[in-house]
Short mmCIF file of the C-alpha atoms (twelve columns), coordinates in Angstrom:
data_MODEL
# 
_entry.id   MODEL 
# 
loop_
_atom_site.group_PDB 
_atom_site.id 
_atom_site.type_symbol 
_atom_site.label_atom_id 
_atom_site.label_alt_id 
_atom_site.label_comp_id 
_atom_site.label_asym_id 
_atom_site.label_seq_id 
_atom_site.Cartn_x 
_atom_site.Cartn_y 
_atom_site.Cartn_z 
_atom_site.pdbx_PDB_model_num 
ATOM 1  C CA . UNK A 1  85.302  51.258 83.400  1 
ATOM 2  C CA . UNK A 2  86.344  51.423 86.966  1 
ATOM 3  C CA . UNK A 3  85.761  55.283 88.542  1 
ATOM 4  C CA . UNK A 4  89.491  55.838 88.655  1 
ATOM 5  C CA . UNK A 5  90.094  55.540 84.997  1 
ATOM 6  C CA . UNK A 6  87.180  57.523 84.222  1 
ATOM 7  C CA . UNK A 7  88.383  60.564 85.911  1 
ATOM 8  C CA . UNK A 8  90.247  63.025 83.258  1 
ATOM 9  C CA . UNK A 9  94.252  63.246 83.167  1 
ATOM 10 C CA . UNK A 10 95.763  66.195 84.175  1 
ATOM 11 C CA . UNK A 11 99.620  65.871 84.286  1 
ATOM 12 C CA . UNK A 12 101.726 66.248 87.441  1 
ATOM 13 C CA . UNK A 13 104.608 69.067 86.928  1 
ATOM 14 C CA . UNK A 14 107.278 69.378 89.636  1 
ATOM 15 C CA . UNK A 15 108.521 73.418 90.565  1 
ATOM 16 C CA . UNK A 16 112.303 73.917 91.180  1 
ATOM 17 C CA . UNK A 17 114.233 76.227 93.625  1 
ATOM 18 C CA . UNK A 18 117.060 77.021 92.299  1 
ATOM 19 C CA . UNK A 19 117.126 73.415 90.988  1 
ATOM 20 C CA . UNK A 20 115.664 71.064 93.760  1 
ATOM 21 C CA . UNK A 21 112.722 69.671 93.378  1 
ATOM 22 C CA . UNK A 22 110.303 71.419 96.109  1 
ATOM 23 C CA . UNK A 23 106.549 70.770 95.378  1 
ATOM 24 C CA . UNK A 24 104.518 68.913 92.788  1 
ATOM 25 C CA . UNK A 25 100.835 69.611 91.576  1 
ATOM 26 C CA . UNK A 26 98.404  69.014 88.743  1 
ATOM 27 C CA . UNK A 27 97.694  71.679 85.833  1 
ATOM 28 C CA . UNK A 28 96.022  71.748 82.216  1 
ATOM 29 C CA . UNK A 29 99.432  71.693 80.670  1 
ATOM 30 C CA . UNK A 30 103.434 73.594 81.023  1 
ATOM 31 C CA . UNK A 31 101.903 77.143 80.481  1 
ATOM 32 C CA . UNK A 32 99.668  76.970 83.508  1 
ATOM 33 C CA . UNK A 33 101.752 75.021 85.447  1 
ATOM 34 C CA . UNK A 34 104.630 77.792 85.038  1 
ATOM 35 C CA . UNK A 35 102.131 80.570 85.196  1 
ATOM 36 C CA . UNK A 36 102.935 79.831 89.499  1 
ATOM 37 C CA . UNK A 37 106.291 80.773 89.116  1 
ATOM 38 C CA . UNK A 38 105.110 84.658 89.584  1 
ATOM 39 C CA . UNK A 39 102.464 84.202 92.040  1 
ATOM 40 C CA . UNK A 40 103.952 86.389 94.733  1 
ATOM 41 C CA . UNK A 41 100.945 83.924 97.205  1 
ATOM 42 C CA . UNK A 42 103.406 80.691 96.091  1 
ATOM 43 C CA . UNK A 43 106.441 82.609 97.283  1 
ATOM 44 C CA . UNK A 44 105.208 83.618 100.301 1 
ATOM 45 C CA . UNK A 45 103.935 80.548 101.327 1 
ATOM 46 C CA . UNK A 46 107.752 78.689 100.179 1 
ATOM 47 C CA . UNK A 47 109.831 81.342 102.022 1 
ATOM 48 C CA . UNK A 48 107.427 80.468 104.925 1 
ATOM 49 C CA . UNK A 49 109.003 76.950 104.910 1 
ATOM 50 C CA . UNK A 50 112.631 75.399 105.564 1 
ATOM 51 C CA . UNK A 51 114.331 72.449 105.107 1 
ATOM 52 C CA . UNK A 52 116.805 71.907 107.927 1 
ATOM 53 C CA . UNK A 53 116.719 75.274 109.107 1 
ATOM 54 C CA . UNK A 54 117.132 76.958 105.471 1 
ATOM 55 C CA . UNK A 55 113.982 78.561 103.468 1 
ATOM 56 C CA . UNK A 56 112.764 77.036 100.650 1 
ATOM 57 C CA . UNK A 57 112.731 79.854 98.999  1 
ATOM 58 C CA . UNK A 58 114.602 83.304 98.976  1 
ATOM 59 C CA . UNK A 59 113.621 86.093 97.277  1 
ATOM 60 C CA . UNK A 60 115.798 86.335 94.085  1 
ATOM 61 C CA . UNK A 61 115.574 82.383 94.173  1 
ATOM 62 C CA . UNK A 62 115.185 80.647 90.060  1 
ATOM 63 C CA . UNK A 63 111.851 78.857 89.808  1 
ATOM 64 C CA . UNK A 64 111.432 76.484 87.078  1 
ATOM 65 C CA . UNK A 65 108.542 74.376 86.219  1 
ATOM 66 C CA . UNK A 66 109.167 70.777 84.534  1 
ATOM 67 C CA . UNK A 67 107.120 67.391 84.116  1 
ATOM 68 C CA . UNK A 68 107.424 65.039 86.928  1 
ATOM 69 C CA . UNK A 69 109.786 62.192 86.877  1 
ATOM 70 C CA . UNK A 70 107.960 58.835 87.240  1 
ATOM 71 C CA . UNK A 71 108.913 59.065 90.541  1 
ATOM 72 C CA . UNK A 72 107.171 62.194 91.634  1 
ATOM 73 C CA . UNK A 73 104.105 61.770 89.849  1 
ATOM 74 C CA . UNK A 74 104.245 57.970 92.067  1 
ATOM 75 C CA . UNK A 75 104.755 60.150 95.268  1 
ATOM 76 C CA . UNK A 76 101.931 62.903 94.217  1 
ATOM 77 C CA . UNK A 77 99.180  60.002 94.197  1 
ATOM 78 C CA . UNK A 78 100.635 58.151 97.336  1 
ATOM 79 C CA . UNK A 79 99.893  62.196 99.031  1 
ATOM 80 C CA . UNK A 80 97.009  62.770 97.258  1 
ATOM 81 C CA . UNK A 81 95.073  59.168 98.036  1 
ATOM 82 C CA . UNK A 82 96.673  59.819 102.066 1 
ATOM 83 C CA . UNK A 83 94.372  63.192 102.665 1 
# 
């Protein structure tokens, strides 16, 4: 069993703002993983960051949590394997 494979799953979930896709991360399962939709630290940090010249996030913004597309989850480990 190579090391890789022997490390446990946890499953990638992608947050929305206000329906775009913003950040991706691991957690134990869809409870946790929305449980950052209220930390105020998670806000704070998104309003802190723009996307040609607009914040990510606005206070007021919808924040939805959701399973990563294929995609994502391809994109998470291409970041993750980079740091």
């Amino acid at each position: 069993m190579s090391e890789e494979s022997s490390v446990a799953y946890r499953p990638i979930f992608t947050m929305e703002v206000d329906g775009k896709p913003v950040i991706a991360f691991e957690a134990n399962g869809l409870a946790e993983a929305r449980e950052l939709c209220s930390e105020r630290w998670l806000k704070d940090d998104l309003a802190a960051l723009a996307s040609g010249g607009v914040p990510i996030y606005k206070t007021g913004a919808k924040l939805q949590v959701r399973r990563a597309t294929d995609e994502e989850i391809e994109m998470y480990g291409d970041a993750e394997r980079s740091v």
